[in-house]
N, C-alpha and C positions, 0 to 999 in steps of 0.2 A: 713582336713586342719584347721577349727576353733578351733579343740583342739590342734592342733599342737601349734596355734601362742597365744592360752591361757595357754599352756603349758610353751611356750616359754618365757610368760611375769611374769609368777608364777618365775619363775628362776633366773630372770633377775631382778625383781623389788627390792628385798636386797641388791642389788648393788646401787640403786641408794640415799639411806638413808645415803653413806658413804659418808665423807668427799672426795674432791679431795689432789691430792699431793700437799705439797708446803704449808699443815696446820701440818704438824709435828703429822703424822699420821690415823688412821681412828677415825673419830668421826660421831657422827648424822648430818645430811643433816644441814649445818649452811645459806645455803641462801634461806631457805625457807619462812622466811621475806621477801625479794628480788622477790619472784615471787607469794603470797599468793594473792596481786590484780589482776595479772593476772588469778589465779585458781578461783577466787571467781565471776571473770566477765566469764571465760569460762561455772563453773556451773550454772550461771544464763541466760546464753546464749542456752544453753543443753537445759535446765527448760521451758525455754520461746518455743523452739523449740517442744517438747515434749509436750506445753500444746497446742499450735495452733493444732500440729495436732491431737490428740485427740476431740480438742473443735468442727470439722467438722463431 
């Protein structure tokens, strides 16, 4: 089942670098400005989780 849904996300993940409709066709992910705060407090949040529980 885990290679299946890593499977799944290997396949799926170049889709998500395309433009949506309504930009006058495919281009590289343009609102990635728009959510890079949000990635950058998720990986710090990850980080912080991942060192507490090692720190025990």
């Amino acid at each position: 089942m885990r290679k299946s849904l890593l499977t799944l996300a290997m396949l799926l993940s170049p889709t998500a670098v395309f433009a949506h409709e309504g930009h006058g066709g495919v281009g590289l992910f343009h609102h990635f400005m728009d959510l890079a705060p949000a990635l950058a407090l998720l990986a710090v949040i990850a980080v912080g989780f991942v060192w507490v529980k090692n720190r025990k």
